[in-house]
PDB file of N, CA, C and O in Angstrom:
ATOM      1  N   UNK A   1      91.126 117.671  90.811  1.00  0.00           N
ATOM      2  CA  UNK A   1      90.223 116.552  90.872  1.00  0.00           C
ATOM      3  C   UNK A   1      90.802 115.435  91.741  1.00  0.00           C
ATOM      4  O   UNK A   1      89.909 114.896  92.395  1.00  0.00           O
ATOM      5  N   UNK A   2      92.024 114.914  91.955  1.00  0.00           N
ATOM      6  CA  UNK A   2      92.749 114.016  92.324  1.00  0.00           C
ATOM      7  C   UNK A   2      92.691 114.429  93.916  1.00  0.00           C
ATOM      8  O   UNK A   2      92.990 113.553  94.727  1.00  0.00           O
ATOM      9  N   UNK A   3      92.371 115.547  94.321  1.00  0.00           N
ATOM     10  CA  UNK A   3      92.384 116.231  95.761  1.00  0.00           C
ATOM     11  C   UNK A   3      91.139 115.814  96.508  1.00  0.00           C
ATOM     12  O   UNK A   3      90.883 115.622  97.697  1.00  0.00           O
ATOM     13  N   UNK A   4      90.566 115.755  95.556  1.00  0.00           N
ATOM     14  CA  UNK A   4      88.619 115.652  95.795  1.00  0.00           C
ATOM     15  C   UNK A   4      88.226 114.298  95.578  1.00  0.00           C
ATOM     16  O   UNK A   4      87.265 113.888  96.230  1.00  0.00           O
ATOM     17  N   UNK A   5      88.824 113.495  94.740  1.00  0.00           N
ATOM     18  CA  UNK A   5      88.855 112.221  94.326  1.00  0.00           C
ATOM     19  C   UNK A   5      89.525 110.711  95.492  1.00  0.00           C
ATOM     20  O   UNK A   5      89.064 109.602  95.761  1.00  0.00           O
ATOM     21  N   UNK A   6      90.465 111.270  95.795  1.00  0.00           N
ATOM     22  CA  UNK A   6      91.404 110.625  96.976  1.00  0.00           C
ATOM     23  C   UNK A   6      90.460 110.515  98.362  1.00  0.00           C
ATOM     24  O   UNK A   6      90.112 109.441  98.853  1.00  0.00           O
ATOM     25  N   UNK A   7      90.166 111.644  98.815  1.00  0.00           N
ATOM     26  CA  UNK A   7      89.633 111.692 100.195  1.00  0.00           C
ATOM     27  C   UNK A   7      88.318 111.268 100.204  1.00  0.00           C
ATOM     28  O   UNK A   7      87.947 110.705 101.234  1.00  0.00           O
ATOM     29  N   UNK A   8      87.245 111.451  98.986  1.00  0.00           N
ATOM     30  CA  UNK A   8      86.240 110.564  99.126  1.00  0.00           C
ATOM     31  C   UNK A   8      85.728 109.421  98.986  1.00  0.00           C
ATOM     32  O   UNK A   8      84.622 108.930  99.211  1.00  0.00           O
ATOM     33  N   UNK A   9      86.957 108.971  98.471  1.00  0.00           N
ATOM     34  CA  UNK A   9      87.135 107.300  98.264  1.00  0.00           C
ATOM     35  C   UNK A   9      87.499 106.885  99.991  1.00  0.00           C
ATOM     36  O   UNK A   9      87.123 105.812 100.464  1.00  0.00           O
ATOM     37  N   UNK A  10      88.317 107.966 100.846  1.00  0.00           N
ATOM     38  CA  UNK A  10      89.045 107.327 102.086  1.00  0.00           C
ATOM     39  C   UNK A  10      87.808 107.399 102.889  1.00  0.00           C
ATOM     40  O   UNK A  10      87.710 106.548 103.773  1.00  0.00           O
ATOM     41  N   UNK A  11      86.798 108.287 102.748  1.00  0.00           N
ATOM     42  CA  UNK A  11      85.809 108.346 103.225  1.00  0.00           C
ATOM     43  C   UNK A  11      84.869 107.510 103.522  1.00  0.00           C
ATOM     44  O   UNK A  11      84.361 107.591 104.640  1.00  0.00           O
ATOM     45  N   UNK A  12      84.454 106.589 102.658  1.00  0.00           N
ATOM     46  CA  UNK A  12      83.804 105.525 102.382  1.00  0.00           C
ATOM     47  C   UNK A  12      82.522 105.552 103.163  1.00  0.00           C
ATOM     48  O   UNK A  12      82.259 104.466 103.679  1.00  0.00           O
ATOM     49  N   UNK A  13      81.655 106.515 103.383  1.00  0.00           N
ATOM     50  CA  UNK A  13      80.739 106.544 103.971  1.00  0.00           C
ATOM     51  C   UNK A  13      79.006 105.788 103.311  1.00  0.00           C
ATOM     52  O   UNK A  13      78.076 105.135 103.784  1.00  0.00           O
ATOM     53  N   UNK A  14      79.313 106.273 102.245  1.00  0.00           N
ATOM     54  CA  UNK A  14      78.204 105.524 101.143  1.00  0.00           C
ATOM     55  C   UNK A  14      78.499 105.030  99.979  1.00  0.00           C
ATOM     56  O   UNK A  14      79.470 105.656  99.553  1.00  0.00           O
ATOM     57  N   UNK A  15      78.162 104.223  99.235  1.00  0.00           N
ATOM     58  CA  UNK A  15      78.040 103.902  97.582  1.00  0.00           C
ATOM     59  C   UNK A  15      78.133 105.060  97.294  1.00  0.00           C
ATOM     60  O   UNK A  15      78.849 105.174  96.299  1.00  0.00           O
ATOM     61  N   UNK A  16      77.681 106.230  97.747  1.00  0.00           N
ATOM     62  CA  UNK A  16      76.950 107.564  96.280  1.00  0.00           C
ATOM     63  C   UNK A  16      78.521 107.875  96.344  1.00  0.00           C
ATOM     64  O   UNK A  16      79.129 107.847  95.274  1.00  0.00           O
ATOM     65  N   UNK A  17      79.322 108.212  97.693  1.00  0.00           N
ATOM     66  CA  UNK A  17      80.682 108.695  97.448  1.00  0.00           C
ATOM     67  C   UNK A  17      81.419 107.556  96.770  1.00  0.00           C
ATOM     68  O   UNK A  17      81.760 107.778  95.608  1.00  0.00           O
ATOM     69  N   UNK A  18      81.665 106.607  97.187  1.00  0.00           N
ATOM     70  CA  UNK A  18      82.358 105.887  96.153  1.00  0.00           C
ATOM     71  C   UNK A  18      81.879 106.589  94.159  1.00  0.00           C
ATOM     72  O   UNK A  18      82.378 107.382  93.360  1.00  0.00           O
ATOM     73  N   UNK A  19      81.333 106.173  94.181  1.00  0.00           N
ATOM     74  CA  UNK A  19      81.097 106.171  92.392  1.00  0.00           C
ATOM     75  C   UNK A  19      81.451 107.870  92.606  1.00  0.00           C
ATOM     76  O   UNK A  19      81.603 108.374  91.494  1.00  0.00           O
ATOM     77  N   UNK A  20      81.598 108.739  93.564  1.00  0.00           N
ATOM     78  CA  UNK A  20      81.920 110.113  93.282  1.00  0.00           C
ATOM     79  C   UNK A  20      82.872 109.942  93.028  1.00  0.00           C
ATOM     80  O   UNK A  20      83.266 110.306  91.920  1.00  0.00           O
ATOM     81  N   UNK A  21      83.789 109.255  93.996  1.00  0.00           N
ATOM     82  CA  UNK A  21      85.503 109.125  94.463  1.00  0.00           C
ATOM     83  C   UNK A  21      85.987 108.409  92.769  1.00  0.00           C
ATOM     84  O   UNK A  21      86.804 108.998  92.062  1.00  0.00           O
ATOM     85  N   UNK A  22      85.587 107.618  92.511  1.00  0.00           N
ATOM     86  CA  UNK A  22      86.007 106.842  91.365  1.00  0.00           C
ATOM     87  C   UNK A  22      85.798 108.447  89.459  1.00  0.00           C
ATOM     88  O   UNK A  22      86.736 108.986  88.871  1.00  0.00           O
ATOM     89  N   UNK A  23      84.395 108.606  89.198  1.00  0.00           N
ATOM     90  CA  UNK A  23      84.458 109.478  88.779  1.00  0.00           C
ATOM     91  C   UNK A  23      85.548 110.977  88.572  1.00  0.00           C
ATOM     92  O   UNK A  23      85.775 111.639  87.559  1.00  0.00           O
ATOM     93  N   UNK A  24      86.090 111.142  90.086  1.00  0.00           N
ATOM     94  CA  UNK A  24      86.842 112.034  90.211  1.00  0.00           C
ATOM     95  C   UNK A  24      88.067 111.793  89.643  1.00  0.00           C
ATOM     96  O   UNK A  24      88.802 112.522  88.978  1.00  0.00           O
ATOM     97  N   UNK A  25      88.192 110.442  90.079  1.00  0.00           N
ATOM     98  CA  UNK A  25      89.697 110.067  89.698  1.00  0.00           C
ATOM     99  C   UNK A  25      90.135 109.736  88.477  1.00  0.00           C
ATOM    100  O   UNK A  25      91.203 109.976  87.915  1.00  0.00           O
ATOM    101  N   UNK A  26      89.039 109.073  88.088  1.00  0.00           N
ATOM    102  CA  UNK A  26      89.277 109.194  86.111  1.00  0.00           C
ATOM    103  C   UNK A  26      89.277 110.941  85.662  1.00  0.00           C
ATOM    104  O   UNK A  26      90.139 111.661  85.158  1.00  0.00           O
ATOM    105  N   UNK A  27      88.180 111.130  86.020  1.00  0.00           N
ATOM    106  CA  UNK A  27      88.411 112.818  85.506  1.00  0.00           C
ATOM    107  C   UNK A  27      90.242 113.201  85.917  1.00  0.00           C
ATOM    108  O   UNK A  27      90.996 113.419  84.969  1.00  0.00           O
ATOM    109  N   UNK A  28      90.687 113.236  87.085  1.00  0.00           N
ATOM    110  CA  UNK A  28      91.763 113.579  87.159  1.00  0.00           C
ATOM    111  C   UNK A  28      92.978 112.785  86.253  1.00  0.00           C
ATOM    112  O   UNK A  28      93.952 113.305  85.708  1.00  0.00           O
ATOM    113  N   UNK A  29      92.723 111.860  86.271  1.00  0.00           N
ATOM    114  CA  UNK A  29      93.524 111.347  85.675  1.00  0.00           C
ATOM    115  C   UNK A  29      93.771 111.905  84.171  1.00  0.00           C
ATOM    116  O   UNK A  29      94.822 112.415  83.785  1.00  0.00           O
ATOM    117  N   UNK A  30      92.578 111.708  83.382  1.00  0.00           N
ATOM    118  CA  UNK A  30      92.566 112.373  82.113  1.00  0.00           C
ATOM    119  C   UNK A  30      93.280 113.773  82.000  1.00  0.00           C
ATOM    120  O   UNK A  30      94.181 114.133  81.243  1.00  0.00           O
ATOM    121  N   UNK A  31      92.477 114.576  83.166  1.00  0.00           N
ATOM    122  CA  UNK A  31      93.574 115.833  82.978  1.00  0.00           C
ATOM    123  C   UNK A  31      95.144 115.951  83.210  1.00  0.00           C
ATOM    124  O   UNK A  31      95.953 116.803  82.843  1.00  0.00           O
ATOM    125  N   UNK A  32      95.286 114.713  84.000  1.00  0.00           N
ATOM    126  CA  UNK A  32      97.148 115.060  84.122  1.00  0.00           C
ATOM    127  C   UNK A  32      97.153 114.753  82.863  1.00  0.00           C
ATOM    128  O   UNK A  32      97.254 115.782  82.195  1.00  0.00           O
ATOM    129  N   UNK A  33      97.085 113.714  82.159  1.00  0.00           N
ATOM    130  CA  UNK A  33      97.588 112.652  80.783  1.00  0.00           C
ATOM    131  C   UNK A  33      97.812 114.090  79.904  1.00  0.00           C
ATOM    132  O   UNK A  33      98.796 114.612  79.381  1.00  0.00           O
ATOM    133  N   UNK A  34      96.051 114.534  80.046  1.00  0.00           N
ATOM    134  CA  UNK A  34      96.487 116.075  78.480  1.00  0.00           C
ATOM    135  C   UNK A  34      97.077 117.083  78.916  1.00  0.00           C
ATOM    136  O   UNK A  34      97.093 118.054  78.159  1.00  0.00           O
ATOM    137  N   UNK A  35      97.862 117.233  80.470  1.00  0.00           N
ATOM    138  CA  UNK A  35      97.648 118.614  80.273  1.00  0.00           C
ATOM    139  C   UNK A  35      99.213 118.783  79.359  1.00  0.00           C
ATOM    140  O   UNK A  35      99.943 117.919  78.873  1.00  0.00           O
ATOM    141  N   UNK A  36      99.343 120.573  79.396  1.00  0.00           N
ATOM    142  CA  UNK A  36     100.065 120.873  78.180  1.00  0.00           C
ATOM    143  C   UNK A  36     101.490 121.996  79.229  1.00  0.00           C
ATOM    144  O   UNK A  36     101.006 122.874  79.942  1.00  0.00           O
ATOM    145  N   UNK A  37     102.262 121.932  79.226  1.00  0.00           N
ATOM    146  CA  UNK A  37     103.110 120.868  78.901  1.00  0.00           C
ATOM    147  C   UNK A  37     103.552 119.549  79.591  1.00  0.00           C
ATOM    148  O   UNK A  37     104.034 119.671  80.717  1.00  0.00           O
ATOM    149  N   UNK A  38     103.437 118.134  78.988  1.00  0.00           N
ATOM    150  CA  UNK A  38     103.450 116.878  79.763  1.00  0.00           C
ATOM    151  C   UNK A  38     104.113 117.008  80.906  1.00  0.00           C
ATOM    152  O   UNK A  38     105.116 117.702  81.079  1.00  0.00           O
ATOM    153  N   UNK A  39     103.605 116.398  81.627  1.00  0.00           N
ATOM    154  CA  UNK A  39     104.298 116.837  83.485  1.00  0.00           C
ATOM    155  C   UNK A  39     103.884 117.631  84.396  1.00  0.00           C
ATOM    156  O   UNK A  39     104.142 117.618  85.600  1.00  0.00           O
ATOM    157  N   UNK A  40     102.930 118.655  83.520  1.00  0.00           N
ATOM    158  CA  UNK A  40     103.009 119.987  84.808  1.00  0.00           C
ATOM    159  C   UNK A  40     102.276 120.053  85.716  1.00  0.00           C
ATOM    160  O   UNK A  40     102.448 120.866  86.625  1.00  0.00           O
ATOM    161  N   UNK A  41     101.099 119.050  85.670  1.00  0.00           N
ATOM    162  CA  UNK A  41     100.329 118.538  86.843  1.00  0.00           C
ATOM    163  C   UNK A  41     100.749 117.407  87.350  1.00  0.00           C
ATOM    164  O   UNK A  41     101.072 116.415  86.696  1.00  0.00           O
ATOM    165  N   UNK A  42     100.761 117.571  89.060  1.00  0.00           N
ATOM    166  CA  UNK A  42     101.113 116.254  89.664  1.00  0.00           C
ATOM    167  C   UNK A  42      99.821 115.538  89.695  1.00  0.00           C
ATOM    168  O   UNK A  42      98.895 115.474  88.887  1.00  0.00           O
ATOM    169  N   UNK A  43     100.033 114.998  90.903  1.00  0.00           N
ATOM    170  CA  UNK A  43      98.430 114.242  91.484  1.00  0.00           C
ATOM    171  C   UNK A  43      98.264 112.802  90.910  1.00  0.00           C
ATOM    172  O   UNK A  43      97.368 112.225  91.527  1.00  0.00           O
ATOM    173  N   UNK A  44      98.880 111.942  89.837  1.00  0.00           N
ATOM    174  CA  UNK A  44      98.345 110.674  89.151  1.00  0.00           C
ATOM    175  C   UNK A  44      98.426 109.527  90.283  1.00  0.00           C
ATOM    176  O   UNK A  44      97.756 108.494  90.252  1.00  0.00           O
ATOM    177  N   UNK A  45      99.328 109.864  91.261  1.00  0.00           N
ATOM    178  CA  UNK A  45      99.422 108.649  92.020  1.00  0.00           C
ATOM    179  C   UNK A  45      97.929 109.077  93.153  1.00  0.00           C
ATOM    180  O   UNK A  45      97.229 108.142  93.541  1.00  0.00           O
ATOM    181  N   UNK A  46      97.631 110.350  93.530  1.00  0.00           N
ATOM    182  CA  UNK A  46      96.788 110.245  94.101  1.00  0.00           C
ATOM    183  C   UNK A  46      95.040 109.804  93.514  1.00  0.00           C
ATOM    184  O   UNK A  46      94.049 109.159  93.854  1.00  0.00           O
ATOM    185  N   UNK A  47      95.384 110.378  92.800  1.00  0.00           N
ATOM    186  CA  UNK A  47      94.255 109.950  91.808  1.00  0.00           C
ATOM    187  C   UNK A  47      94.080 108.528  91.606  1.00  0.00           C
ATOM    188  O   UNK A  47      92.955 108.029  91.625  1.00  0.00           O
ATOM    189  N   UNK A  48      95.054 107.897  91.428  1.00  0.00           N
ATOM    190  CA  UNK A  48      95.486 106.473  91.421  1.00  0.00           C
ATOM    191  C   UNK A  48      94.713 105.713  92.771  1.00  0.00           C
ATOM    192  O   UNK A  48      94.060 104.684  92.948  1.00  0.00           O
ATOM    193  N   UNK A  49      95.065 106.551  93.378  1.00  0.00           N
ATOM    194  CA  UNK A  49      95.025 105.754  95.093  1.00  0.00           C
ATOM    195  C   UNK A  49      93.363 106.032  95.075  1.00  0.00           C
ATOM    196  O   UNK A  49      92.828 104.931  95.201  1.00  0.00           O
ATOM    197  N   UNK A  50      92.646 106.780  94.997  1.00  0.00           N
ATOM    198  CA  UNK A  50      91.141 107.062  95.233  1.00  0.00           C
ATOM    199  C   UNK A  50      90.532 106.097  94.053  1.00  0.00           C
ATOM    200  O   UNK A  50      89.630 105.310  94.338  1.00  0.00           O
ATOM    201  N   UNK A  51      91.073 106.184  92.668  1.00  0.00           N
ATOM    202  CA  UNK A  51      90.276 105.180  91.816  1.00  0.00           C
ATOM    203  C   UNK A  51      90.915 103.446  92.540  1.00  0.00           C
ATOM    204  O   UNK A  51      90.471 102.411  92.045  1.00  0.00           O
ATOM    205  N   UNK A  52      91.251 103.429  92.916  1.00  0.00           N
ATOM    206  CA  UNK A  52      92.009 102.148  93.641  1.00  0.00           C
ATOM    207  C   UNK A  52      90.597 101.510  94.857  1.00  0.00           C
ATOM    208  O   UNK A  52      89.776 100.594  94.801  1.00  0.00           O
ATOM    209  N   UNK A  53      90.890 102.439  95.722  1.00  0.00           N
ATOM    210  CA  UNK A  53      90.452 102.624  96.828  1.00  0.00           C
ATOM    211  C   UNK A  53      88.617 102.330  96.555  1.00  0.00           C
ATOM    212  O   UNK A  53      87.902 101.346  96.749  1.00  0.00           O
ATOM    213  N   UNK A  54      88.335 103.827  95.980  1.00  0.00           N
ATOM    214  CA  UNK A  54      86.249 103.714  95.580  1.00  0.00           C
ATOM    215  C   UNK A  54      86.501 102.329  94.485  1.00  0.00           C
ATOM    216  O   UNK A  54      85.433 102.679  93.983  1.00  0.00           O
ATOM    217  N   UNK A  55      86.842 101.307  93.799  1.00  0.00           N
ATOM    218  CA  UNK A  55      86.532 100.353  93.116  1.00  0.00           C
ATOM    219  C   UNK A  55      86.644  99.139  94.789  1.00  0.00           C
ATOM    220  O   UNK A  55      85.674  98.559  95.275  1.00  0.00           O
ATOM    221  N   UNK A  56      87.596  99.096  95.139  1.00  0.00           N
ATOM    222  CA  UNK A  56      87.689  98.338  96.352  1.00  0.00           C
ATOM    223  C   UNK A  56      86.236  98.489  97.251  1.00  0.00           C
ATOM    224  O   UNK A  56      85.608  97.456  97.483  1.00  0.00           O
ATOM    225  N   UNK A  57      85.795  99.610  97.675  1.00  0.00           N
ATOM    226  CA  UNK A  57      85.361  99.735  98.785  1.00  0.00           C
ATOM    227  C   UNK A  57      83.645  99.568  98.118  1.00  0.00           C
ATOM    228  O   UNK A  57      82.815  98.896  98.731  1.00  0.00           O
ATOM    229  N   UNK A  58      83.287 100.318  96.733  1.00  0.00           N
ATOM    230  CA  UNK A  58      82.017  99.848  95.820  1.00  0.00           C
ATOM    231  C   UNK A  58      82.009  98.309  95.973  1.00  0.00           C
ATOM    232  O   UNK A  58      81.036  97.809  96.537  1.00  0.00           O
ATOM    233  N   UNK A  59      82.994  97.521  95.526  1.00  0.00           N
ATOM    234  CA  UNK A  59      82.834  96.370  95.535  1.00  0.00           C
ATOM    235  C   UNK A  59      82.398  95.392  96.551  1.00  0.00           C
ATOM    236  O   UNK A  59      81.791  94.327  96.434  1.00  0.00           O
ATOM    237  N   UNK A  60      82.926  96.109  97.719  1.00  0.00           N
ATOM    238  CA  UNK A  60      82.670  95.330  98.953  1.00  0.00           C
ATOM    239  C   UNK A  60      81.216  95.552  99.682  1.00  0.00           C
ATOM    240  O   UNK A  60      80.724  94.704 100.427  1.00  0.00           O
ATOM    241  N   UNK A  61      80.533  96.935  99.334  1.00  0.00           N
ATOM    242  CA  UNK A  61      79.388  97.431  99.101  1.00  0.00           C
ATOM    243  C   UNK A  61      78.272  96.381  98.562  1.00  0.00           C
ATOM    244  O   UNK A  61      77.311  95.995  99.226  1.00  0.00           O
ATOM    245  N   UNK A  62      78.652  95.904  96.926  1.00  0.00           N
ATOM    246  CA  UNK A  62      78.337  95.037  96.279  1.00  0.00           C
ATOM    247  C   UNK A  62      78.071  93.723  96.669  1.00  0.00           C
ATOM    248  O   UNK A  62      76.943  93.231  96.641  1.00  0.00           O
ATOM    249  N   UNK A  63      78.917  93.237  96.973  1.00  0.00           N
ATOM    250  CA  UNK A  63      79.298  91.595  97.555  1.00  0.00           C
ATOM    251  C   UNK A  63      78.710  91.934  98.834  1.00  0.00           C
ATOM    252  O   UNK A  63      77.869  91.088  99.134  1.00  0.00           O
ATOM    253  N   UNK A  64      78.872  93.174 100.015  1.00  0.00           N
ATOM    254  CA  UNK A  64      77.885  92.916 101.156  1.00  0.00           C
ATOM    255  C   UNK A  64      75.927  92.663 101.084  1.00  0.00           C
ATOM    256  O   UNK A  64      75.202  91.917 101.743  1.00  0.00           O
ATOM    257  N   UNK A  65      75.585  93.744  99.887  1.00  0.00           N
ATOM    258  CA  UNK A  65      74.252  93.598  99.232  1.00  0.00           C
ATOM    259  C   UNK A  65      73.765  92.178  98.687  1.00  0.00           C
ATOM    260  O   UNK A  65      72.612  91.843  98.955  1.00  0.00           O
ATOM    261  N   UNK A  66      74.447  91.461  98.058  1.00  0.00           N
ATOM    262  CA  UNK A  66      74.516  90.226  97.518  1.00  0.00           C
ATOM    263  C   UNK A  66      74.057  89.477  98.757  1.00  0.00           C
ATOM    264  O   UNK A  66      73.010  88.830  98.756  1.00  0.00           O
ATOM    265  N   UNK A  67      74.948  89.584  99.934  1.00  0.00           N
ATOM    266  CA  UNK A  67      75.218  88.606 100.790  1.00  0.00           C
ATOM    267  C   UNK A  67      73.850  88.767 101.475  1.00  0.00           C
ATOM    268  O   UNK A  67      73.128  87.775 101.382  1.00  0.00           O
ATOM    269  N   UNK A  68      73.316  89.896 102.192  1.00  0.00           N
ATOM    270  CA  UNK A  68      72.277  89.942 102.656  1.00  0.00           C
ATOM    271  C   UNK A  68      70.991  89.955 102.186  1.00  0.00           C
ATOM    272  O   UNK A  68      69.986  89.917 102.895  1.00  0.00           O
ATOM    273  N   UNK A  69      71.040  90.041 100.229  1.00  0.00           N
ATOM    274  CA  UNK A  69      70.086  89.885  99.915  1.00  0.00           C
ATOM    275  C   UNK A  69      69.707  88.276  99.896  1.00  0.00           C
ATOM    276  O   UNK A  69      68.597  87.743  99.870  1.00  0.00           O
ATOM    277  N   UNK A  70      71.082  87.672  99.920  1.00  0.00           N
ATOM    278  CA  UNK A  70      70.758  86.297  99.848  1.00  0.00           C
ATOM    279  C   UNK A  70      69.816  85.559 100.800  1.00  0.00           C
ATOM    280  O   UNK A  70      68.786  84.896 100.680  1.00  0.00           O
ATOM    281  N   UNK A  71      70.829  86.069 102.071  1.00  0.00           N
ATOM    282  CA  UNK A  71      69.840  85.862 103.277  1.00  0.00           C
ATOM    283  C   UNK A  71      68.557  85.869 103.441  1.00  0.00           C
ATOM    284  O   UNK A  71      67.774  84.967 103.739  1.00  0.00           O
ATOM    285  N   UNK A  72      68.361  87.362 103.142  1.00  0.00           N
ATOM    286  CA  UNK A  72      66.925  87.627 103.238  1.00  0.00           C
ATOM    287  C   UNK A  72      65.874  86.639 102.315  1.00  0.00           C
ATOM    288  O   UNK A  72      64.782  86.148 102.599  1.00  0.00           O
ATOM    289  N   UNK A  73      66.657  86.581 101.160  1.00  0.00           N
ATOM    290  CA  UNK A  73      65.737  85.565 100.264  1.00  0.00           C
ATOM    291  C   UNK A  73      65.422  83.964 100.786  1.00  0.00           C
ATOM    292  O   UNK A  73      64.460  83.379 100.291  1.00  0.00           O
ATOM    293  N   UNK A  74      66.222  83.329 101.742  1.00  0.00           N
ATOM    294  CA  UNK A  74      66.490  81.809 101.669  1.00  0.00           C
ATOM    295  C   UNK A  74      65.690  82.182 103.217  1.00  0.00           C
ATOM    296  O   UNK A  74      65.316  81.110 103.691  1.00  0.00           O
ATOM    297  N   UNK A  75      65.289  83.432 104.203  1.00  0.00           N
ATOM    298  CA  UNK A  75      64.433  83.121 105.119  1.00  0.00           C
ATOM    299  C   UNK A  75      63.280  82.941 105.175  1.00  0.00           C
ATOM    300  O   UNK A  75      62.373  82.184 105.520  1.00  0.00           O
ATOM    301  N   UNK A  76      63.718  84.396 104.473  1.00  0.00           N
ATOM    302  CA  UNK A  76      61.605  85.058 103.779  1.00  0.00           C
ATOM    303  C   UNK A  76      61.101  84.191 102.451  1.00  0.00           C
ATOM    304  O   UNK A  76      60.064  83.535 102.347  1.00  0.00           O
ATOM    305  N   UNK A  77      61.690  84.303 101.901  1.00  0.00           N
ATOM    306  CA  UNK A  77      61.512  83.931 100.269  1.00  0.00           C
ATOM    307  C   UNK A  77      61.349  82.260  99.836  1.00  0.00           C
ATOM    308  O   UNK A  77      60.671  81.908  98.871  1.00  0.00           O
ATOM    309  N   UNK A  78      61.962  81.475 100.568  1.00  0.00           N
ATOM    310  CA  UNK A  78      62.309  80.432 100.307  1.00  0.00           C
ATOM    311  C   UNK A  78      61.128  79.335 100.897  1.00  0.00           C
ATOM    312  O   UNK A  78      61.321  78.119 100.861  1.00  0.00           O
ATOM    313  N   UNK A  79      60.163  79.811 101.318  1.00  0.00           N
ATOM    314  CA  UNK A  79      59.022  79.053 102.164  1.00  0.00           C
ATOM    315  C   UNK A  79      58.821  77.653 101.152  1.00  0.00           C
ATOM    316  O   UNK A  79      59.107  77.485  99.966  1.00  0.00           O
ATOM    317  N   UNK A  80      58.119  76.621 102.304  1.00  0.00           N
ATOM    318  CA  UNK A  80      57.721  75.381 101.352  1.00  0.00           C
ATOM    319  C   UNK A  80      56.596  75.480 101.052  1.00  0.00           C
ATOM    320  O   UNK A  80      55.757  76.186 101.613  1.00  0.00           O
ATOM    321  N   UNK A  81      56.439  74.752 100.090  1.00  0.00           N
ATOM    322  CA  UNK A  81      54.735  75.086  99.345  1.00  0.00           C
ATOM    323  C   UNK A  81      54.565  73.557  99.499  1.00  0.00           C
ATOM    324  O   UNK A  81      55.349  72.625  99.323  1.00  0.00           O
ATOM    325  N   UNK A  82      53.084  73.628  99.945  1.00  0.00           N
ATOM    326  CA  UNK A  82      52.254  72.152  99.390  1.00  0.00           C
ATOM    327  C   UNK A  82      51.771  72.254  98.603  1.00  0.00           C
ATOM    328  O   UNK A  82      51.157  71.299  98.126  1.00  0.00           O
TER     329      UNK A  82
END
């Protein structure tokens, strides 16, 4: 998961991959934590780096939507009324 999780966060092509990239990386993560015996999966730092990464790059997603919805509202939206 941490393989699949990492690179589609670096990807950053859409929102839909982000929330993939992030998803992945909790999933991975969970599986290093249980697996049996403690240690025997690597991957937490990569996993790390993609849930890092898709929260960063969603966010900026976020705050860009914000920004242009603002816009759009205070051109279109904002008319004076008599």
């Amino acid at each position: 998961m941490a393989i699949v999780g990492a690179p589609t966060s670096f990807i950053g092509i859409g929102w839909l991959l982000e929330i993939l990239a992030i998803i992945f990386g909790h999933l991975a993560r969970k599986n290093i934590r249980i697996a049996q015996p403690p240690g025997s999966l690597g991957g937490d730092g990569l996993a790390l780096a993609g849930l890092i990464i898709g929260y960063i790059v969603l966010g900026l997603y976020v705050f860009i939507l914000l920004i242009f919805g603002s816009l759009i509202m205070a051109i279109f939206g904002g008319g004076r009324h008599i």
